[in-house]
PyMOL Python script that loads the backbone (N, CA, C, O; Angstrom):
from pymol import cmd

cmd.read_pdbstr("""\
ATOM      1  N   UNK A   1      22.387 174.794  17.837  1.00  0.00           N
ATOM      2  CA  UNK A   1      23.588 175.406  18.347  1.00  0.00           C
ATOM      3  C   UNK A   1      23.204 176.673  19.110  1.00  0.00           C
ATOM      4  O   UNK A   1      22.470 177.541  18.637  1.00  0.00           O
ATOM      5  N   UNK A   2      23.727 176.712  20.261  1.00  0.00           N
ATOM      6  CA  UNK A   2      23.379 178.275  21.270  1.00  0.00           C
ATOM      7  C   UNK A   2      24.289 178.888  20.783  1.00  0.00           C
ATOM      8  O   UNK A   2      25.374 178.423  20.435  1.00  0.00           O
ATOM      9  N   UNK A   3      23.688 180.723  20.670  1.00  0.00           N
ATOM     10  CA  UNK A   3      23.818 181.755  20.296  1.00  0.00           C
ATOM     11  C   UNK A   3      25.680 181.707  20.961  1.00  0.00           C
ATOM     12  O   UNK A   3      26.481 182.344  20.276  1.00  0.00           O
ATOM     13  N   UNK A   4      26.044 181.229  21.781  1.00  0.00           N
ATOM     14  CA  UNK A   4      27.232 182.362  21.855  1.00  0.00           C
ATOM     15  C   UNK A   4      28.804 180.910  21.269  1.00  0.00           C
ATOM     16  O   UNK A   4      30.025 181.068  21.251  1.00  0.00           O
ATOM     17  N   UNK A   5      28.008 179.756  20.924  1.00  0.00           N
ATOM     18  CA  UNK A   5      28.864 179.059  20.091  1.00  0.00           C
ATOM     19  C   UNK A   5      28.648 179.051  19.007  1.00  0.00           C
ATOM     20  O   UNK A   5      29.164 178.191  18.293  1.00  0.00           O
ATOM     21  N   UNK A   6      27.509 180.344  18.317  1.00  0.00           N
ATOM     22  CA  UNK A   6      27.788 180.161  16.621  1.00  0.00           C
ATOM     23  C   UNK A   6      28.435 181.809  16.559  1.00  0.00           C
ATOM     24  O   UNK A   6      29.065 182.265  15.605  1.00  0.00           O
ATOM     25  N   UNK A   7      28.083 182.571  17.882  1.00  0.00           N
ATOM     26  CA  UNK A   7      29.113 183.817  17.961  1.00  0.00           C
ATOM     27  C   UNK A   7      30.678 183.159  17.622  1.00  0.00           C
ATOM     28  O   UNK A   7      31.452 183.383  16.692  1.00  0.00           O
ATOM     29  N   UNK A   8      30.769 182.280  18.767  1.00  0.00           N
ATOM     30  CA  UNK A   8      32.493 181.624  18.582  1.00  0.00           C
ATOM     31  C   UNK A   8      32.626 181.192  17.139  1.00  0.00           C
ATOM     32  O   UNK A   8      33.375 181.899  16.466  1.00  0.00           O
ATOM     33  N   UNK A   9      32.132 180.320  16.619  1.00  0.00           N
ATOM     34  CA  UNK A   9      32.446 179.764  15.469  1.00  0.00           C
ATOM     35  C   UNK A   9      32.346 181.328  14.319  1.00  0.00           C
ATOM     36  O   UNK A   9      33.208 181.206  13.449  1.00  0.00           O
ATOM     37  N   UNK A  10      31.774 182.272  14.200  1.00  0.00           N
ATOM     38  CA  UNK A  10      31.621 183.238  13.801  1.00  0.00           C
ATOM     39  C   UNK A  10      33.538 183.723  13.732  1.00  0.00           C
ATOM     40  O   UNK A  10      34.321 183.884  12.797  1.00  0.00           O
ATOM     41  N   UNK A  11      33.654 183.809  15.120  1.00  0.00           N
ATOM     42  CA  UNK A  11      34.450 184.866  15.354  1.00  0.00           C
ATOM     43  C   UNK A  11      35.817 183.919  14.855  1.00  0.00           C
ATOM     44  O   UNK A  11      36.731 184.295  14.121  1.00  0.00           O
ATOM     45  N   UNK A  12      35.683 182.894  15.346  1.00  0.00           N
ATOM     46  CA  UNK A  12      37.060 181.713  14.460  1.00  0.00           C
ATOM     47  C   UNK A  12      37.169 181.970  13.250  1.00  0.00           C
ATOM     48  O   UNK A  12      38.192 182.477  12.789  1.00  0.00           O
ATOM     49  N   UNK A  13      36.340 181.723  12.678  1.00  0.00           N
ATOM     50  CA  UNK A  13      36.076 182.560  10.976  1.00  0.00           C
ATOM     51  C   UNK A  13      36.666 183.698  10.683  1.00  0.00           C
ATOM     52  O   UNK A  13      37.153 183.789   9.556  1.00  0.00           O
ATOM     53  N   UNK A  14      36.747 184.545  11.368  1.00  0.00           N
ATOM     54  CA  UNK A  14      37.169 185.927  10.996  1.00  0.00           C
ATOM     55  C   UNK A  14      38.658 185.933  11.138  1.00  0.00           C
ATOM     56  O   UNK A  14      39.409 186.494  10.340  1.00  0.00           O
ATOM     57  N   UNK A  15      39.154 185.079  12.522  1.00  0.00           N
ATOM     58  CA  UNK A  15      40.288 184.647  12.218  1.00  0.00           C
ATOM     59  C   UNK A  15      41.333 184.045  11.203  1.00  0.00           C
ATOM     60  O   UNK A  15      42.486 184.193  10.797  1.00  0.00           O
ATOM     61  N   UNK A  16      40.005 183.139  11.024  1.00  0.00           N
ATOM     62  CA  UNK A  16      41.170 181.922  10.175  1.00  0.00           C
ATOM     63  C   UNK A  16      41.127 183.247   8.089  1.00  0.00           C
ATOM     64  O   UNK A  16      42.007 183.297   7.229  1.00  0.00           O
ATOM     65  N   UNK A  17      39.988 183.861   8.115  1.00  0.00           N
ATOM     66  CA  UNK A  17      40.357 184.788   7.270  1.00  0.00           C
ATOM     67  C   UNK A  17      40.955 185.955   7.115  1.00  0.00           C
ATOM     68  O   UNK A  17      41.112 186.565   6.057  1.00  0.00           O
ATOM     69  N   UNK A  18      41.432 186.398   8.645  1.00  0.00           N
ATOM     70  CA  UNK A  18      42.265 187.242   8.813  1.00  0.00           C
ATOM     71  C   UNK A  18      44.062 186.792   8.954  1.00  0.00           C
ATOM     72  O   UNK A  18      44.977 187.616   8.976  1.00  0.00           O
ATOM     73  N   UNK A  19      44.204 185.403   9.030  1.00  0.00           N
ATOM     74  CA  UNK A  19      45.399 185.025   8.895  1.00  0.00           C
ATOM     75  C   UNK A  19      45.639 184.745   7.574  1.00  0.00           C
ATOM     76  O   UNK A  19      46.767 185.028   7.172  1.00  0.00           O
ATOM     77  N   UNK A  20      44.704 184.162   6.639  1.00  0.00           N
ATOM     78  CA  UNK A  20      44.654 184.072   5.341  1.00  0.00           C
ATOM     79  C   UNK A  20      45.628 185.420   4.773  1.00  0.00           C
ATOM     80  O   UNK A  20      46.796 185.542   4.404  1.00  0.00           O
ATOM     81  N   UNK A  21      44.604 186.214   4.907  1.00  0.00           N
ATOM     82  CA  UNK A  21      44.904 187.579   4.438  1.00  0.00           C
ATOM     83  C   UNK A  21      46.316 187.803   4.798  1.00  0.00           C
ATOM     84  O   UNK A  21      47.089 188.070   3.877  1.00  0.00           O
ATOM     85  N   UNK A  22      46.802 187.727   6.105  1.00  0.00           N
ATOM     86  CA  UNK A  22      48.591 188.410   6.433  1.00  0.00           C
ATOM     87  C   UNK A  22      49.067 187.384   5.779  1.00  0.00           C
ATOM     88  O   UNK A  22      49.666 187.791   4.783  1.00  0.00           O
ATOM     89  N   UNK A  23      49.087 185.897   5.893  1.00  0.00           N
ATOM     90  CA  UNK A  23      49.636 185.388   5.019  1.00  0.00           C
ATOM     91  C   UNK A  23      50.401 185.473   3.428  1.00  0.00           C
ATOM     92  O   UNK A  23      51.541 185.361   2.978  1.00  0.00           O
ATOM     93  N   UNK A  24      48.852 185.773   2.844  1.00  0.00           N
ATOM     94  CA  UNK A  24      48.961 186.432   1.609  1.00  0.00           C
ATOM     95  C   UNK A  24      49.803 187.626   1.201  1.00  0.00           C
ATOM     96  O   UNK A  24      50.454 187.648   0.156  1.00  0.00           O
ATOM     97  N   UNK A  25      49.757 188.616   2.078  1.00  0.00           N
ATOM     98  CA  UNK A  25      50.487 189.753   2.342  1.00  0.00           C
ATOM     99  C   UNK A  25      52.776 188.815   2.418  1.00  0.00           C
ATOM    100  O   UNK A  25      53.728 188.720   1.643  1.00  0.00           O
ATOM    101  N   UNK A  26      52.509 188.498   3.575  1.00  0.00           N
ATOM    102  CA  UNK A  26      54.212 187.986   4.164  1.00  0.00           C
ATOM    103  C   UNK A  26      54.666 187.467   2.711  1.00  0.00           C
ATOM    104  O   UNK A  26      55.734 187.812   2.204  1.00  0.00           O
ATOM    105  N   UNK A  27      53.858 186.708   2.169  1.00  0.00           N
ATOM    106  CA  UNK A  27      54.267 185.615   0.406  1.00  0.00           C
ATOM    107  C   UNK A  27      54.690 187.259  -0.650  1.00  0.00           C
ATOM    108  O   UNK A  27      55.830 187.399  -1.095  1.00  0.00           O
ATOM    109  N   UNK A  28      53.916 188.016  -0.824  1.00  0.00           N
ATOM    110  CA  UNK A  28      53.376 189.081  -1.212  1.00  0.00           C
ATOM    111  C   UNK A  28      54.939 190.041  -1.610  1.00  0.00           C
ATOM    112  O   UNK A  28      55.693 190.238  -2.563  1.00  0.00           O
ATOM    113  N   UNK A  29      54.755 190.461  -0.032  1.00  0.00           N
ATOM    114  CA  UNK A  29      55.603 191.676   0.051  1.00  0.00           C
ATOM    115  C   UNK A  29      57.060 191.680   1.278  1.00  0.00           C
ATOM    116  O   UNK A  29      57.081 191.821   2.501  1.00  0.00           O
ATOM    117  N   UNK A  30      58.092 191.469   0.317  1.00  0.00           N
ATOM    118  CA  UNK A  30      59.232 191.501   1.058  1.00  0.00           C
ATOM    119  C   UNK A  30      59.191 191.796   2.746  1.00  0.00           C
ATOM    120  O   UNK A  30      58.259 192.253   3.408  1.00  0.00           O
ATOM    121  N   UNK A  31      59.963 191.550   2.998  1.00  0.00           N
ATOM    122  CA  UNK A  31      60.674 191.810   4.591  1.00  0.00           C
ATOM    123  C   UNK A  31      61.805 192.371   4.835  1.00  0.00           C
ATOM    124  O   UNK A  31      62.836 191.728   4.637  1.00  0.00           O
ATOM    125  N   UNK A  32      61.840 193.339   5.187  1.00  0.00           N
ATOM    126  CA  UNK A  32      63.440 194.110   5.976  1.00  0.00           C
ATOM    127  C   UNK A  32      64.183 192.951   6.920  1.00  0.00           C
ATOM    128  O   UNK A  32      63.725 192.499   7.969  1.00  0.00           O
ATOM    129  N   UNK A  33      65.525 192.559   6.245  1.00  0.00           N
ATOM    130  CA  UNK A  33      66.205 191.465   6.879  1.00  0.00           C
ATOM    131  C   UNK A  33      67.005 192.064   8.454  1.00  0.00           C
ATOM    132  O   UNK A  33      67.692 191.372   9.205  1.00  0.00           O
ATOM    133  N   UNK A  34      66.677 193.437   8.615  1.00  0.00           N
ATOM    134  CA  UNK A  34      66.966 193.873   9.915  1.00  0.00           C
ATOM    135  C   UNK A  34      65.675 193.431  10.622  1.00  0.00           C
ATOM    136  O   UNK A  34      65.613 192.320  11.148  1.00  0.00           O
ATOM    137  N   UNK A  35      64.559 194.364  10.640  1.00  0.00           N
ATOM    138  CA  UNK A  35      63.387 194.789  11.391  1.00  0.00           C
ATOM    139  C   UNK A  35      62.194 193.496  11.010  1.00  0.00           C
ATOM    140  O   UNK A  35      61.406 193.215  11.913  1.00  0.00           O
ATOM    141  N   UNK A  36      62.111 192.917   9.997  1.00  0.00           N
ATOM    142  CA  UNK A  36      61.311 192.066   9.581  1.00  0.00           C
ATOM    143  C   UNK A  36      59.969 192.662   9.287  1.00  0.00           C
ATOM    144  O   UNK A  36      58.909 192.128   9.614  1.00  0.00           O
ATOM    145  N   UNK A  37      60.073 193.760   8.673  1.00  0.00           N
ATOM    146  CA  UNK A  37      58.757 194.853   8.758  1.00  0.00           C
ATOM    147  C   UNK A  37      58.642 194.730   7.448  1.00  0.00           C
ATOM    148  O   UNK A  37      59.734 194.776   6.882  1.00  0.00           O
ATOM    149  N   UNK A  38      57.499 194.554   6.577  1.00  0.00           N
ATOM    150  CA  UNK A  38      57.346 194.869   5.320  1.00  0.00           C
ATOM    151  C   UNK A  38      58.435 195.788   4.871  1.00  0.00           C
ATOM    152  O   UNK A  38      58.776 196.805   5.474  1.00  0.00           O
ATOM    153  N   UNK A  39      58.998 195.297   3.656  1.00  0.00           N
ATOM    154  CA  UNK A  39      59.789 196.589   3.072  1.00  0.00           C
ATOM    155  C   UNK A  39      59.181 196.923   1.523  1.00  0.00           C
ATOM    156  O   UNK A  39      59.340 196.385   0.427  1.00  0.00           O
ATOM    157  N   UNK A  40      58.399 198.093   2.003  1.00  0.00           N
ATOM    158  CA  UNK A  40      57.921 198.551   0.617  1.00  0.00           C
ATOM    159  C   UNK A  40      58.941 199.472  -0.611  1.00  0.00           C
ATOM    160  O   UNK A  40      58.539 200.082  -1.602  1.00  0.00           O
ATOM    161  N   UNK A  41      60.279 199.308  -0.141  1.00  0.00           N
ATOM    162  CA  UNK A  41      61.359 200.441  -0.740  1.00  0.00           C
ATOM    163  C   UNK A  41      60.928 199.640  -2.371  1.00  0.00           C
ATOM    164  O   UNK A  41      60.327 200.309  -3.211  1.00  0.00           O
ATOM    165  N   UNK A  42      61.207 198.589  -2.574  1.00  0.00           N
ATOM    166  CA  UNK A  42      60.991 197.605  -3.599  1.00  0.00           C
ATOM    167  C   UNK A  42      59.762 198.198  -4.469  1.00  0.00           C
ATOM    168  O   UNK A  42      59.920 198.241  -5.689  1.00  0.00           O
ATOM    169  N   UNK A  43      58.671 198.610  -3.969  1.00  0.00           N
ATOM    170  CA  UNK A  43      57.065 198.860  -5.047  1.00  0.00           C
ATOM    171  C   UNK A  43      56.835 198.251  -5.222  1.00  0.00           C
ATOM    172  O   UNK A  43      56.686 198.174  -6.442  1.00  0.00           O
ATOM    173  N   UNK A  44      56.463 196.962  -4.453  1.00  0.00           N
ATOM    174  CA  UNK A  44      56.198 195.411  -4.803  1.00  0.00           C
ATOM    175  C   UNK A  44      54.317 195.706  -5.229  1.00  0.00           C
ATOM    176  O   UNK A  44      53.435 196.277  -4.588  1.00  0.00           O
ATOM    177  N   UNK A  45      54.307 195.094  -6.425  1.00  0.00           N
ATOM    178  CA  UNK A  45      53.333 194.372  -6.886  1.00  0.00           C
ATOM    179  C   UNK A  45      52.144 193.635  -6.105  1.00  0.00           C
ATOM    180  O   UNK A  45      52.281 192.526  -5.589  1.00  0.00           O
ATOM    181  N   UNK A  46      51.231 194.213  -6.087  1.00  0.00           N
ATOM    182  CA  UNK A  46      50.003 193.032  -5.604  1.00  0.00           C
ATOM    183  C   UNK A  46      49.015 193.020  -6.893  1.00  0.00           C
ATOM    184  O   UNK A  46      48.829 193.919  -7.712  1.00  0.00           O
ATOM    185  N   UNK A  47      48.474 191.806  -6.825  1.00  0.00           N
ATOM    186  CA  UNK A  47      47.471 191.552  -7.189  1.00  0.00           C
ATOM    187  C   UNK A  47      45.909 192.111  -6.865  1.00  0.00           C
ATOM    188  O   UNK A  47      45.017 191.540  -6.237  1.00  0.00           O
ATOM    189  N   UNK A  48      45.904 193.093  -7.351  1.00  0.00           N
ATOM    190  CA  UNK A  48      44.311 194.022  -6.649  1.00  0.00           C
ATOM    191  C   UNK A  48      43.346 193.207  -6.778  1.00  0.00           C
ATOM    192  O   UNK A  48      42.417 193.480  -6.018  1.00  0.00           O
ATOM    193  N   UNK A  49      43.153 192.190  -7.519  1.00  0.00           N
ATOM    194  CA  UNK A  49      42.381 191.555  -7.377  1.00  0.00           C
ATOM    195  C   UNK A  49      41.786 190.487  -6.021  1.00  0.00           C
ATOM    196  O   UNK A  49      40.714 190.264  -5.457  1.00  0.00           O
ATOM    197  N   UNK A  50      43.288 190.004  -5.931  1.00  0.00           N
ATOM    198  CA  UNK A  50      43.415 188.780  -4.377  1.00  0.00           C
ATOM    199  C   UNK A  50      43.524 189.901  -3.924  1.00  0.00           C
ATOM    200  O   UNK A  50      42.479 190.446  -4.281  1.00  0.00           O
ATOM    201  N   UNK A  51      44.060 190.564  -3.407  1.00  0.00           N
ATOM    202  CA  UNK A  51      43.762 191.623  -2.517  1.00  0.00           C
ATOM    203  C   UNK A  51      42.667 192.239  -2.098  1.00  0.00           C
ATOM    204  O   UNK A  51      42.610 192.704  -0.959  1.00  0.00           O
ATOM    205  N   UNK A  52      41.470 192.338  -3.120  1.00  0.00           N
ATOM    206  CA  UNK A  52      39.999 192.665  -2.785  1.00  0.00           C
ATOM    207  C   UNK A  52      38.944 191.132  -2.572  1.00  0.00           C
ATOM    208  O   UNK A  52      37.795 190.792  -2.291  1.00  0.00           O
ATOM    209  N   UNK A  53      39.792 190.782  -2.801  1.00  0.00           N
ATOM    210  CA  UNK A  53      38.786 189.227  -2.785  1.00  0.00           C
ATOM    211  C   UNK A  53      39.328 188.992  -0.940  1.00  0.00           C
ATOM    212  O   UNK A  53      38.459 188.932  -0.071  1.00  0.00           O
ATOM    213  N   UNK A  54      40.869 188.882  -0.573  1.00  0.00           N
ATOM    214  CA  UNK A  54      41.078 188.942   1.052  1.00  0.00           C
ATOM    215  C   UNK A  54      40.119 189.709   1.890  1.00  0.00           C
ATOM    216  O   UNK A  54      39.470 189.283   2.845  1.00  0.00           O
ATOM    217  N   UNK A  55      40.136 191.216   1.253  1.00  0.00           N
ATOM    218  CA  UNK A  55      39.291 192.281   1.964  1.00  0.00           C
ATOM    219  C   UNK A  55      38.305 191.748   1.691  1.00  0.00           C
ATOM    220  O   UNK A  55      38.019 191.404   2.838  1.00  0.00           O
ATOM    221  N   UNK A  56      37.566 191.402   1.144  1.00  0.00           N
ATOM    222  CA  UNK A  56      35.952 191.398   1.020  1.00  0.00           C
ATOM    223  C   UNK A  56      35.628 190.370   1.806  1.00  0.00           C
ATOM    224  O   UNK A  56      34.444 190.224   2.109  1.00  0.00           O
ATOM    225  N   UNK A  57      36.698 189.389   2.324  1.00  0.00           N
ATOM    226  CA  UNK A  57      35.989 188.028   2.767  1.00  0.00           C
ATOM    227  C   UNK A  57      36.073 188.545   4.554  1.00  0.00           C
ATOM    228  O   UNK A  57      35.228 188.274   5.407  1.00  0.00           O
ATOM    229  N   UNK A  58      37.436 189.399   4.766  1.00  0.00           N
ATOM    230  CA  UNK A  58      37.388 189.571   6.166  1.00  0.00           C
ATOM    231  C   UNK A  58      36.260 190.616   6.206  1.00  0.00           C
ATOM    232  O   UNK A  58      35.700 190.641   7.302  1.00  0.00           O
ATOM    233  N   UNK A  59      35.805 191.439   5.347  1.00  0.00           N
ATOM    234  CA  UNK A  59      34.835 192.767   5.560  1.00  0.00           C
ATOM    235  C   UNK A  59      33.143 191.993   5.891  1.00  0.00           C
ATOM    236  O   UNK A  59      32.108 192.184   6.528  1.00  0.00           O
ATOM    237  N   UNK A  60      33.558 191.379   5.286  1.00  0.00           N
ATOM    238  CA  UNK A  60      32.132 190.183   5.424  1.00  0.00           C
ATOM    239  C   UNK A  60      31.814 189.500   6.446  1.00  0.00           C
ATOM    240  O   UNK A  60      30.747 189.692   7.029  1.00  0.00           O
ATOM    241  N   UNK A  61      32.800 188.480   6.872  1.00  0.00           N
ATOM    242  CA  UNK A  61      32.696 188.233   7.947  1.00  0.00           C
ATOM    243  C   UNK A  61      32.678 189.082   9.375  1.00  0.00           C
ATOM    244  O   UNK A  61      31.974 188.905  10.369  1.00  0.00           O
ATOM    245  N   UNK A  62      33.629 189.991   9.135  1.00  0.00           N
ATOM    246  CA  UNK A  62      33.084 191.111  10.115  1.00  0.00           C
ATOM    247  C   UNK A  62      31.771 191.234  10.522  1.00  0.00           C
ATOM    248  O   UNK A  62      31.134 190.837  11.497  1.00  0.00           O
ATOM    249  N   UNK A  63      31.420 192.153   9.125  1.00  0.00           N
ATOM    250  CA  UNK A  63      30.122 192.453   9.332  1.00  0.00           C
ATOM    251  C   UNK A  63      29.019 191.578   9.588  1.00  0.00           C
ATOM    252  O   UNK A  63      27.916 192.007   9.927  1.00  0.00           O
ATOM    253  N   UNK A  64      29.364 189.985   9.389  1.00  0.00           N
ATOM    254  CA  UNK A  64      28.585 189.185   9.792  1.00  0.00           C
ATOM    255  C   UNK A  64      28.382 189.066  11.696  1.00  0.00           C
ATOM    256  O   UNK A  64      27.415 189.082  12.458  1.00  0.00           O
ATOM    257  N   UNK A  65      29.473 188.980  11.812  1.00  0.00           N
ATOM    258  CA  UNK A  65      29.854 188.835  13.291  1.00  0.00           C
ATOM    259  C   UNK A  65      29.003 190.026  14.021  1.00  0.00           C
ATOM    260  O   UNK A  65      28.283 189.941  15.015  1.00  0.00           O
ATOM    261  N   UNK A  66      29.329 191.226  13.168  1.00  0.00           N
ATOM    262  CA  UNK A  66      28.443 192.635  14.118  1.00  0.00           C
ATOM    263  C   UNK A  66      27.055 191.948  14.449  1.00  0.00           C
ATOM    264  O   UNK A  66      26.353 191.712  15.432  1.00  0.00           O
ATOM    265  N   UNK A  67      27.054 191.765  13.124  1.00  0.00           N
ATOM    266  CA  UNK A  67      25.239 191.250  13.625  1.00  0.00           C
ATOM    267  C   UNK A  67      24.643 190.222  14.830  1.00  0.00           C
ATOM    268  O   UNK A  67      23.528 190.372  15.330  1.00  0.00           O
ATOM    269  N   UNK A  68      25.431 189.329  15.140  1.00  0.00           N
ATOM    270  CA  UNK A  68      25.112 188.594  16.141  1.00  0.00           C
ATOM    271  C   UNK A  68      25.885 189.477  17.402  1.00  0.00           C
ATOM    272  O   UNK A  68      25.141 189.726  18.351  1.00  0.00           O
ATOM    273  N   UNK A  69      26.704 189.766  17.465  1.00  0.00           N
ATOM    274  CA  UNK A  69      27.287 190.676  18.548  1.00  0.00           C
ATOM    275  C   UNK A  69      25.882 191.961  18.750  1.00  0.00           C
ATOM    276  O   UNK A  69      25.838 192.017  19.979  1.00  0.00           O
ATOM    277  N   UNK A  70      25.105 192.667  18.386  1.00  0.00           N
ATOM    278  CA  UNK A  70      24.360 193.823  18.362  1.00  0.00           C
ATOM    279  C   UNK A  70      23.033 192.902  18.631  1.00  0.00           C
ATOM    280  O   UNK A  70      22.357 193.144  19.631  1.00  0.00           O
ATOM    281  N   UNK A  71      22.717 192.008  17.876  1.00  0.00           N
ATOM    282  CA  UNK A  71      21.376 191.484  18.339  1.00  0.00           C
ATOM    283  C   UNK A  71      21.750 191.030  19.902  1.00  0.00           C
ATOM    284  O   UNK A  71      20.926 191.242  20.792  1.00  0.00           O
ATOM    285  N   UNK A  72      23.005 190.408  20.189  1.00  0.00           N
ATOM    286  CA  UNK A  72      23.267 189.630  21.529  1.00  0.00           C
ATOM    287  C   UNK A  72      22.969 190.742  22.798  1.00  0.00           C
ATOM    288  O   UNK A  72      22.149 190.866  23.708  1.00  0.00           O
ATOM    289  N   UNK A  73      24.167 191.470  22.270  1.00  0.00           N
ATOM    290  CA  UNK A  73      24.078 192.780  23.442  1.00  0.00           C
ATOM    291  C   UNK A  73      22.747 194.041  23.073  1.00  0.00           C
ATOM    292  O   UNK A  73      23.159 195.191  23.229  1.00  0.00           O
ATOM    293  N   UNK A  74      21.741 193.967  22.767  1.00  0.00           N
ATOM    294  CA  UNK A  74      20.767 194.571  22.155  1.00  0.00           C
ATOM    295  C   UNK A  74      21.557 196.113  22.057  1.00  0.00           C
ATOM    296  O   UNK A  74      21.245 197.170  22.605  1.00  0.00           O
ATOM    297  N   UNK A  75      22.753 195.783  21.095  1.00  0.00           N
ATOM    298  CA  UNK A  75      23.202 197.532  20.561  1.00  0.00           C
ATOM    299  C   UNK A  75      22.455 198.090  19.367  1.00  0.00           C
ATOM    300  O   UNK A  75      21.741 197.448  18.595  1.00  0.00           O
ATOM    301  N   UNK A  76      22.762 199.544  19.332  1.00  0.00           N
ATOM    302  CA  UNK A  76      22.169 200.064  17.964  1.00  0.00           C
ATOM    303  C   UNK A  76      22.784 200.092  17.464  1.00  0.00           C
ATOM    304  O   UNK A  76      23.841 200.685  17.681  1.00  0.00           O
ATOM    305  N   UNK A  77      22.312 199.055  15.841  1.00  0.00           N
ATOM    306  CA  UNK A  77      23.260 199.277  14.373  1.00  0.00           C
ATOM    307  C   UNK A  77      23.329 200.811  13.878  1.00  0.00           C
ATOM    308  O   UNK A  77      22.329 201.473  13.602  1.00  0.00           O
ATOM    309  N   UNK A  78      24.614 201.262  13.809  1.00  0.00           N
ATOM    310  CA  UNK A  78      24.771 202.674  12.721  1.00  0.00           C
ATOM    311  C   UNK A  78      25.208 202.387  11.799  1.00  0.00           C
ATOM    312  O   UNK A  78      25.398 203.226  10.918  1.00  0.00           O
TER     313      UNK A  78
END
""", "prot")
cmd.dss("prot")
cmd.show_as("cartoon", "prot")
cmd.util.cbc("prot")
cmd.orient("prot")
């Protein structure tokens, strides 16, 4: 597979776990039946747990993605 279709498939990934994640969130935490904006008036409940398990999978893949993005464009990792 060439470098900038396992970048793509990389970066689909980050997607399909970044929709995961809002998903999880919309099920989660109410909606303002005006604005459709989260309504936190409620103190709705999450699960810190699924909640760090969402984060950790998009933080990951991120950071996976940097890496082929920085080797591609020869940037410096900070």
């Amino acid at each position: 597979m060439e470098e900038k279709e396992i970048v793509k498939a990389e970066l689909e990934k980050l997607i399909d776990i970044r929709n995961a994640f809002l998903d999880f969130l919309d099920s989660s935490i109410p909606k303002d039946s005006n604005s459709q904006v989260f309504d936190f008036s409620s103190n709705p409940k999450l699960d810190a747990k699924t909640v760090y398990e969402h984060f950790y999978k998009l933080d990951y893949q991120a950071r996976k993605l940097r890496s082929f993005l920085v080797k591609a464009y020869d940037l410096k990792a900070e």
